[in-house]
N, C-alpha and C positions, 0 to 999 in steps of 0.2 A: 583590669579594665574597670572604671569606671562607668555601673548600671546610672539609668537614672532615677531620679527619686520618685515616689508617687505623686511629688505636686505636679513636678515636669509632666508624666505620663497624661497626668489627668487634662495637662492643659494642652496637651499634645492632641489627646481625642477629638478636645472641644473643638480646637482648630479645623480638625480632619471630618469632622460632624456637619463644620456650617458652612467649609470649603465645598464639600463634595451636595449637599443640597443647591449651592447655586450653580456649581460646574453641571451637574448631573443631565437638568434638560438640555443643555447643551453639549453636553456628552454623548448621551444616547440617541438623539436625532439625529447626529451625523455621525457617528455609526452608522444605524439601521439603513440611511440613505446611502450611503458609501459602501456598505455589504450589497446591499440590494442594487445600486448600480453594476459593482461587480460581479455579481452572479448573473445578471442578465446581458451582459456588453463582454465578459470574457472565459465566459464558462457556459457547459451543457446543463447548469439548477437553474434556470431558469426558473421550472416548474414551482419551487419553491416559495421565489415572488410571487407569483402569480394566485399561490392558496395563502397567502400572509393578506393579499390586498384582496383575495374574496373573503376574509376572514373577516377582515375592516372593513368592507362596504356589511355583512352581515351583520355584524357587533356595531352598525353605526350610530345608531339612538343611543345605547345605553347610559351615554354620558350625560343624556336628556328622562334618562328614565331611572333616575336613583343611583347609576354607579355601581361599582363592584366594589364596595371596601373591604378588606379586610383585616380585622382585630388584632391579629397581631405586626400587623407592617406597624402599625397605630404604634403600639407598645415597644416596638424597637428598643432597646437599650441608647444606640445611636443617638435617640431625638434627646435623651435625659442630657446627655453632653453637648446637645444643639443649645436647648433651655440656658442649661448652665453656663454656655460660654458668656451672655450679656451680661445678666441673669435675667430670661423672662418668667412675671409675676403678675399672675389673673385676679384679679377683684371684682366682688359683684357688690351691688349697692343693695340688693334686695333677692328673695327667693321668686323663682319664675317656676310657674306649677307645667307640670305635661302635661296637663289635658287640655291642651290651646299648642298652636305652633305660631312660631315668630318671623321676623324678618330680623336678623340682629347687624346693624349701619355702621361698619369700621370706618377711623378716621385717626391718621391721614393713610394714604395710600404707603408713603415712604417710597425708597428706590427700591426694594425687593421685597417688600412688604415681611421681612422675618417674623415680625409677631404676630401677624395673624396665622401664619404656617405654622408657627410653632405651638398657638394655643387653640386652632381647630380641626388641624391636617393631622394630632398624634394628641399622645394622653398621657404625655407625661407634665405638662404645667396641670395636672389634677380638674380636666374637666369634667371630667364625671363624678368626680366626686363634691364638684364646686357646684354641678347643676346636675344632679341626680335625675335620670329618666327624660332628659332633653339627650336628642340623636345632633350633633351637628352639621351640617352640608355646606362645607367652603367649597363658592362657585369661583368660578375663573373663567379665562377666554375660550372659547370652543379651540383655538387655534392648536391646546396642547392635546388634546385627542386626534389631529390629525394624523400624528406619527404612529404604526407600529409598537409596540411596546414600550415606546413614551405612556402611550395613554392609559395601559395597565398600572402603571407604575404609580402614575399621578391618582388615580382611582382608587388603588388602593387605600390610599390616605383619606379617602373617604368624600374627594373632591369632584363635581360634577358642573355641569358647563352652567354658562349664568343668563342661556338664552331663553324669551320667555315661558318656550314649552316647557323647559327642566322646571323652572319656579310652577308655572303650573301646575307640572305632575309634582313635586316632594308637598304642593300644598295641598292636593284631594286626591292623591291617590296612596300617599303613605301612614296614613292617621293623624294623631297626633302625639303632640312630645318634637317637632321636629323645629329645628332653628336652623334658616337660609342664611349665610355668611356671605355678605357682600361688602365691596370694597371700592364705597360709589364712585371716589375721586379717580382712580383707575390711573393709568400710566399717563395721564397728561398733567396728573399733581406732580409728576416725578422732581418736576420746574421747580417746586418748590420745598423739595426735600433737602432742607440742607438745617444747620445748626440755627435754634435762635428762632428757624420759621412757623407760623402759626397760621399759614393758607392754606384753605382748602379749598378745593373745585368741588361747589356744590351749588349755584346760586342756579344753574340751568339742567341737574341733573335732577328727576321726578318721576323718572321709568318706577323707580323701587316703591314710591306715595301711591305713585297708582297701582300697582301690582298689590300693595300692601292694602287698599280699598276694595278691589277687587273680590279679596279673601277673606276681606275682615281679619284680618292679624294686626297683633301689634307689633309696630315697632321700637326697636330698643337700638338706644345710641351709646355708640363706645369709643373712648379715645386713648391710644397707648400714647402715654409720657412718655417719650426718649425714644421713638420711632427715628424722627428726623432727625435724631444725634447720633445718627450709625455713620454716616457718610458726610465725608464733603462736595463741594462740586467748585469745579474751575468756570467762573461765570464770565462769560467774551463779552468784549464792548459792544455795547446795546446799538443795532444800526449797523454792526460791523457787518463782514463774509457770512462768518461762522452764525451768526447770533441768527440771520435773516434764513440761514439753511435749517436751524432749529423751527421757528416758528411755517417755515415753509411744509416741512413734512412733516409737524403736526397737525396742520392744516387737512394737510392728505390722507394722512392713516391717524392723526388720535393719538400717537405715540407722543412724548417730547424726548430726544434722543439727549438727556442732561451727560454732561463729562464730570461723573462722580470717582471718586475714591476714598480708599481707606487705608489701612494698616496692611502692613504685608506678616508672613508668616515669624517672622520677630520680633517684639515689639519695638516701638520707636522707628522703624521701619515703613514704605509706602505701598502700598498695595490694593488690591480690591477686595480683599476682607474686612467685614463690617468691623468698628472701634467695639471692643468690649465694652459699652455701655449699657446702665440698667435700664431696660423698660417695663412701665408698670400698665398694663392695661384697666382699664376703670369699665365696667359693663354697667349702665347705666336703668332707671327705671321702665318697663315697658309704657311706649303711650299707644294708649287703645286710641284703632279708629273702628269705625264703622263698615259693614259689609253694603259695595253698593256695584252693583254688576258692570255699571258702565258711569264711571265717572265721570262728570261737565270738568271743564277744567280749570274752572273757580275755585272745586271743591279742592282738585288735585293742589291747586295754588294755597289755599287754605291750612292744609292740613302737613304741607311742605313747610309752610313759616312756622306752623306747630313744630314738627320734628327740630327745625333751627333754632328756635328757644330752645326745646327741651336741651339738644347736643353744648348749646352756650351755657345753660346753667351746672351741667354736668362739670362741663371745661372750668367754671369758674369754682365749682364749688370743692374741687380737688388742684388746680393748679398752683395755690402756694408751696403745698406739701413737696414737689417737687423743683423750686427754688424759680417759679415763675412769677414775674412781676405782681401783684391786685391791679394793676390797671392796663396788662396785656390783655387783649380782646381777640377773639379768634376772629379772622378775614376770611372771607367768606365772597370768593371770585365764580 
């Protein structure tokens, strides 16, 4: 019999690494709802639902109160083969001291955001050792702590909700040393994740400027190279059926439901696994603002075009390195 080699295995992992993190919340939510309807519609366990969901009304802040992460989910072996499948790689432009906490401003969103999961959800792209004594908290939608043992799962990685009690409490009730991970363009950039693209949905979003005035933290802008080169997308005639049903329930929930794909489990193959492409993330310099308890929203206006220079000079002052035009301009919707 022919074993296979160890390039094959390795690349086998990788596969089975970034496959099972995008299947997973989807995995375990319909589980848990599909056990949990069965034990209550054709069995005597009932009872059992019943202490799962007193358990999650009990445990229901937490994901507003710091999370439960814990260090070794972080450390998996798994995530090293997550990393390595693109290959993602963290860059900082400067040292950021822990005795201050941050707001640190991902850009772009992407269709499943891989890089920022992979460089603040786990510890093997080396952040702790890239930023010694900074605690990271990737926020995300409150929607995935809804589930049952979804939300443990998602927590453990260190990930807490991004509503503004949570940013509240990690910004005065945890010390300092802490960095808020948000991902302002959120799933209505999804539009514009494809190859080539350089828009972001940022021109009306300033929840983060004022949350970040509020606390007097800085914020710091970051953009991963090669995000938007993980996926394609099948884009319908603008005006048609399809294109008016997109824009329709965006409208409605914020979502854009894009028709992406990728690479299937072979290569040259079609599928919804991301293109092994490299992404390089760039972590940009902090720009201090000022602490002001109840910002006008001139100030908030103000201090928003600040953060947009800073994120444009970052973009421009790193985008040749990765084979991007000198006179590509980030857009900025």
């Amino acid at each position: 019999m022919l074993l296979p080699s160890k390039k094959d295995l390795k690349a086998a992992l990788e596969v089975f690494a970034v496959f099972q993190w995008a299947l997973s919340v989807f995995v375990i939510a319909t589980t848990v709802i599909l056990v949990n309807l069965y034990l209550v519609v054709f069995t005597s366990y009932w009872p059992v639902t019943v202490l799962i969901l007193t358990w999650l009304a009990f445990d229901w802040k937490t994901p507003e109160r710091g999370g439960r992460r814990f260090t070794c989910v972080r450390q998996w072996c798994l995530w090293r083969h997550y990393c390595n499948y693109f290959p993602l790689k963290l860059l900082k432009t400067q040292d950021i001291s822990p005795s201050h906490n941050y707001i640190l401003v991902c850009h772009p969103h992407g269709v499943l955001s891989h890089s920022w999961f992979g460089h603040f959800s786990t510890e093997t792209s080396g952040f702790s050792k890239i930023f010694p004594g900074i605690t990271p908290y990737m926020l995300t939608l409150g929607a995935f702590f809804w589930v049952p043992f979804l939300r443990e799962y998602v927590m453990s990685t260190g990930t807490c909700s991004v509503s503004q009690s949570s940013m509240d409490f990690l910004l005065t009730h945890k010390g300092t040393g802490n960095m808020l991970v948000v991902v302002v363009g959120g799933l209505a950039e999804c539009r514009y994740s494809l190859p080539g693209s350089y828009t972001l949905v940022l021109k009306n979003r300033s929840g983060f400027v004022r949350m970040a005035l509020r606390h007097g933290v800085a914020l710091i802008p970051v953009y991963a190279f090669g995000e938007t080169d993980l996926y394609d997308q099948h884009i319908f005639t603008p005006g048609g059926l399809v294109n008016r049903f997109q824009k329709w329930f965006q409208r409605m929930v914020h979502i854009y439901p894009c028709a992406f794909y990728g690479r299937g489990f072979i290569k040259n193959s079609w599928g919804l696994l991301p293109y092994a492409h490299p992404v390089t993330t760039i972590v940009g310099e902090p720009l201090p603002v000022p602490k002001i308890e109840n910002p006008s929203q001139e100030t908030v206006a103000k201090y928003h075009a600040l953060y947009i220079d800073a994120l444009r000079k970052l973009f421009d002052q790193h985008k040749t390195k990765f084979g991007i035009s000198e006179t590509q301009e980030l857009v900025i919707v």
